[in-house]
C-alpha positions as YAML, in Angstrom:
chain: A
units: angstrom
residues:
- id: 1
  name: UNK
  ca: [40.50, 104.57, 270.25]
- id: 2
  name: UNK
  ca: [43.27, 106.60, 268.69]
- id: 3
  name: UNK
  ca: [45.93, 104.64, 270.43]
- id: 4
  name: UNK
  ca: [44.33, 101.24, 268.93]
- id: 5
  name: UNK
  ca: [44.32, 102.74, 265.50]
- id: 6
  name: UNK
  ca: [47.98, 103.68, 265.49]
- id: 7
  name: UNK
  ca: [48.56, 99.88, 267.60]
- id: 8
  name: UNK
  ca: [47.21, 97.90, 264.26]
- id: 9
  name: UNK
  ca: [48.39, 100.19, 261.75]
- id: 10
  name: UNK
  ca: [52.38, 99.49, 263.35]
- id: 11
  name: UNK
  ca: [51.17, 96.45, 263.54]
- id: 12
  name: UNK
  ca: [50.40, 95.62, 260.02]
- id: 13
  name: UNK
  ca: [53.28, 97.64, 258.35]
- id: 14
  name: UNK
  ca: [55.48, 95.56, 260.77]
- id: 15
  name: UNK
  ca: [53.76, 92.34, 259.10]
- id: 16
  name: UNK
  ca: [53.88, 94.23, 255.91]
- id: 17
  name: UNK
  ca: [57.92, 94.46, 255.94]
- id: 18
  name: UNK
  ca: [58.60, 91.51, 257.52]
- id: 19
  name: UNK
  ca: [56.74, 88.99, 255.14]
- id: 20
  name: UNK
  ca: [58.72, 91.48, 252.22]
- id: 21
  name: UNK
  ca: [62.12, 90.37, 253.69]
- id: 22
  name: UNK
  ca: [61.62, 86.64, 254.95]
- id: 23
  name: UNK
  ca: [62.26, 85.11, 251.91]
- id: 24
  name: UNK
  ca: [64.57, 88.24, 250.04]
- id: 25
  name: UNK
  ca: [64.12, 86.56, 246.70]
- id: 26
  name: UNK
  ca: [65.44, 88.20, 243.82]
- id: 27
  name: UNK
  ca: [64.84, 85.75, 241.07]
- id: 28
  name: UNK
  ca: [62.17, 86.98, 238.38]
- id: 29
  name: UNK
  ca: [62.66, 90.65, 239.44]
- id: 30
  name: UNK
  ca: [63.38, 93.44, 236.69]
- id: 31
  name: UNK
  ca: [67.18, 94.91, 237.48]
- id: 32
  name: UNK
  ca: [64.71, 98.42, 237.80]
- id: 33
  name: UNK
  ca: [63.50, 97.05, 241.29]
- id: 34
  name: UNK
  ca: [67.03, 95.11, 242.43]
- id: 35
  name: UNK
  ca: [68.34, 98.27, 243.83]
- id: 36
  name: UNK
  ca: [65.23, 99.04, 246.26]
- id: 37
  name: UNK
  ca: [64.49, 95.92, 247.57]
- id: 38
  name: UNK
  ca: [68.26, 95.26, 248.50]
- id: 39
  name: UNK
  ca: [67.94, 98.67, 250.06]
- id: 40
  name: UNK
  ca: [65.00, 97.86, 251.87]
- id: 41
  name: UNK
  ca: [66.44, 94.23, 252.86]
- id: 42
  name: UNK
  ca: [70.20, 95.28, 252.94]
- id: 43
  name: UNK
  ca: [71.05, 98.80, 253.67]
- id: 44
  name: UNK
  ca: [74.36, 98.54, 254.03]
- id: 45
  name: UNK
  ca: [75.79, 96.90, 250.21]
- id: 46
  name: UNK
  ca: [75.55, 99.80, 247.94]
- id: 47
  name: UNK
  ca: [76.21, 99.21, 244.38]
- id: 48
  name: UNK
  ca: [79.71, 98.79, 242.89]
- id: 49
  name: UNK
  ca: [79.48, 100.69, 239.41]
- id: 50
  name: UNK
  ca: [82.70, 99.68, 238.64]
- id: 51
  name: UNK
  ca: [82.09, 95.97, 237.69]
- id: 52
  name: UNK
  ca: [82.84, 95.22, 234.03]
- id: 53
  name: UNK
  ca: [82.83, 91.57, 233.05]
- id: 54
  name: UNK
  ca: [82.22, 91.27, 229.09]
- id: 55
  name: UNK
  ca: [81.23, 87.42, 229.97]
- id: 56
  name: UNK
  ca: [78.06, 87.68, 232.22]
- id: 57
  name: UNK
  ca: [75.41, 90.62, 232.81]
- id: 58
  name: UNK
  ca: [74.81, 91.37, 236.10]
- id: 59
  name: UNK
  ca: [74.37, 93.64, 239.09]
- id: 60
  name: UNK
  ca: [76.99, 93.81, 241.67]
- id: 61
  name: UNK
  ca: [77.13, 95.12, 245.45]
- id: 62
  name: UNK
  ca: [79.62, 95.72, 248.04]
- id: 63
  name: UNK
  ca: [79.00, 96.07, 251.95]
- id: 64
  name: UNK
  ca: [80.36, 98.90, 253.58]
- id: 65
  name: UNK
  ca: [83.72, 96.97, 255.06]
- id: 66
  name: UNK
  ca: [84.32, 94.86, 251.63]
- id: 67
  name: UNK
  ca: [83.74, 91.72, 253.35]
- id: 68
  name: UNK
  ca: [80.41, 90.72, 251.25]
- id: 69
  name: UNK
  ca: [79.37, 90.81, 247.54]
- id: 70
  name: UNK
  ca: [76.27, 89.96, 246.34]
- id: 71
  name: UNK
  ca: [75.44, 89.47, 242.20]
- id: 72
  name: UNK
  ca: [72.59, 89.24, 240.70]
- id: 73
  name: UNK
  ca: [72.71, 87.66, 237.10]
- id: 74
  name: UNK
  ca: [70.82, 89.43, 234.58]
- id: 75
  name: UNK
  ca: [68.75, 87.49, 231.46]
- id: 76
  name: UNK
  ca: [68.92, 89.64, 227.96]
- id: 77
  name: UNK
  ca: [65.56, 91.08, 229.43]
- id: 78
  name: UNK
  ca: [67.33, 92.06, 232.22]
- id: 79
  name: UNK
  ca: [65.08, 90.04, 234.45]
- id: 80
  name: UNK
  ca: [67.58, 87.98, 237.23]
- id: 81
  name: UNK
  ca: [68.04, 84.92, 237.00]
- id: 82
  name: UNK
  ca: [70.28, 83.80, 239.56]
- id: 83
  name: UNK
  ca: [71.85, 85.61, 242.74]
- id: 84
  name: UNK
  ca: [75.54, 84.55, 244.15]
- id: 85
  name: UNK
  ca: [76.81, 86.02, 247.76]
- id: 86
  name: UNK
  ca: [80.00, 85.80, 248.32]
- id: 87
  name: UNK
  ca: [81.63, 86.14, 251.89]
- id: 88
  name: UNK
  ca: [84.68, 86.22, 253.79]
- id: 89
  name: UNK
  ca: [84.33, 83.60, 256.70]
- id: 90
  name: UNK
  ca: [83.75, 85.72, 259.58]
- id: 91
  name: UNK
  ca: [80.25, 86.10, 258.04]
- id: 92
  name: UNK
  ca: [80.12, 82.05, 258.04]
- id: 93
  name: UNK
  ca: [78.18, 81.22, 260.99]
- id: 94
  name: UNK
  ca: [75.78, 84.40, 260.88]
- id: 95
  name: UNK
  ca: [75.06, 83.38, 257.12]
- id: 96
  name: UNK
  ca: [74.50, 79.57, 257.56]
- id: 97
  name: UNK
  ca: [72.34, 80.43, 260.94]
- id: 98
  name: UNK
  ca: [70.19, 82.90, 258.44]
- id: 99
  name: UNK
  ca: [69.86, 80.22, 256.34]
- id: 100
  name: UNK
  ca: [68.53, 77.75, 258.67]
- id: 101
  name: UNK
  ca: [66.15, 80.02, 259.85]
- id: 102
  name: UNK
  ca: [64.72, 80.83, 256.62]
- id: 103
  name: UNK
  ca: [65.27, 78.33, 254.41]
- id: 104
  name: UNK
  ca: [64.27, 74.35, 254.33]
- id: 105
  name: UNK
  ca: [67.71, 72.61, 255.35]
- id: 106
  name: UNK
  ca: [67.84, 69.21, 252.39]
- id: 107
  name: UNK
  ca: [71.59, 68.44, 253.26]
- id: 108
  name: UNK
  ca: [75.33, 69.68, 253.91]
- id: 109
  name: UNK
  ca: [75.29, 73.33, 252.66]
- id: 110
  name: UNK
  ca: [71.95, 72.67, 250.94]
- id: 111
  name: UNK
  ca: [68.36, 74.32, 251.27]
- id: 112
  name: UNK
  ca: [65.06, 74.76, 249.40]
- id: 113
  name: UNK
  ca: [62.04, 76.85, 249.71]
- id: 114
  name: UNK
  ca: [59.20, 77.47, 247.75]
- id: 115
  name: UNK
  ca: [57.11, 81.28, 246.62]
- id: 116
  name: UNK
  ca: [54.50, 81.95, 244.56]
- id: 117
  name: UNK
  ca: [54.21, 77.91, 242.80]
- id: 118
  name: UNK
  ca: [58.06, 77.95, 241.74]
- id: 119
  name: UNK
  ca: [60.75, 75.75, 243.94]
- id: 120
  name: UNK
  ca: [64.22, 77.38, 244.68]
- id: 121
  name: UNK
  ca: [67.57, 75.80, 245.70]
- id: 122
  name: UNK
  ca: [70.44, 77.46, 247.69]
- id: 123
  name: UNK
  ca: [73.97, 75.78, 248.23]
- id: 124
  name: UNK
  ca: [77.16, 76.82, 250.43]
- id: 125
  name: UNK
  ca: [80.05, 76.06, 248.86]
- id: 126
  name: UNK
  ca: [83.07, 76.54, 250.68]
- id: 127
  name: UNK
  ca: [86.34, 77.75, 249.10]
- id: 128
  name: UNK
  ca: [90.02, 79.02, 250.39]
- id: 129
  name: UNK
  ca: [89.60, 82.60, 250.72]
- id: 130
  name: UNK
  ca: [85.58, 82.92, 250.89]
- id: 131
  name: UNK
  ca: [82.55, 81.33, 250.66]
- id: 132
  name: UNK
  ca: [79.66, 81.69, 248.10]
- id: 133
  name: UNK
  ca: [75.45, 81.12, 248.63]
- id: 134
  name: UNK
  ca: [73.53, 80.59, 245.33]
- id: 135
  name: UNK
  ca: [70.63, 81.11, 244.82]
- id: 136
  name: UNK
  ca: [68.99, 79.65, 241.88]
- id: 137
  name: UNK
  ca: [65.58, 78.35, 240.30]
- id: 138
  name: UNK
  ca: [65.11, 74.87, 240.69]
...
């Protein structure tokens, strides 16, 4: 009986974690719980204190090998309000392949999804150097 016990309770903290991370939406959080979720969801991007951009407020992470960034724009209440990754394109196929797993494929470089009654859209856009996926409230 003790084995069973210890079966469903790794069971549902595997459930637990993995319905946290399917979706890794950041919109609507308070910037006081960006930092451990992305740790949770992301280990490796640690935050880059060094960002200073008088224009926009925001949060911004680095992976460990500089090849991703991910920021997370910030309303006056500090609440964000929109997320933008930005890649180098060896990350191109594992990112669009995460994407189709996840997320409702609408077009080229588009997807949708939906949590908790509000109805998201993220776009690939592709540029010279890099790539960027937004995330944003529809």
């Amino acid at each position: 009986m003790k084995n069973g016990t210890v079966y469903i309770g790794l069971l549902l903290f595997t459930l637990t974690f993995s319905m946290t991370t399917k979706g890794q939406n950041f919109i609507g959080l308070p910037k006081s719980e960006i930092s451990g979720l992305l740790k949770t969801v992301n280990p490796h991007f640690k935050p880059d204190r060094n960002a200073i951009n008088p224009t926009y407020k925001y949060l911004k992470y680095v992976d460990k090998i500089g090849e991703q960034t991910i920021l997370f724009f910030l309303s006056d209440k500090d609440v964000c309000t929109f997320v933008r990754w930005i890649c180098d394109y060896s990350n191109l196929t594992d990112m669009t392949d995460m994407l189709n797993r996840k997320y409702h494929k609408n077009g080229p470089n588009l997807w949708s999804y939906s949590e908790k009654g509000s109805n998201y859209v993220v776009t690939l856009v592709e540029d010279e150097w890099y790539f960027t996926v937004s995330f944003r409230k529809n």
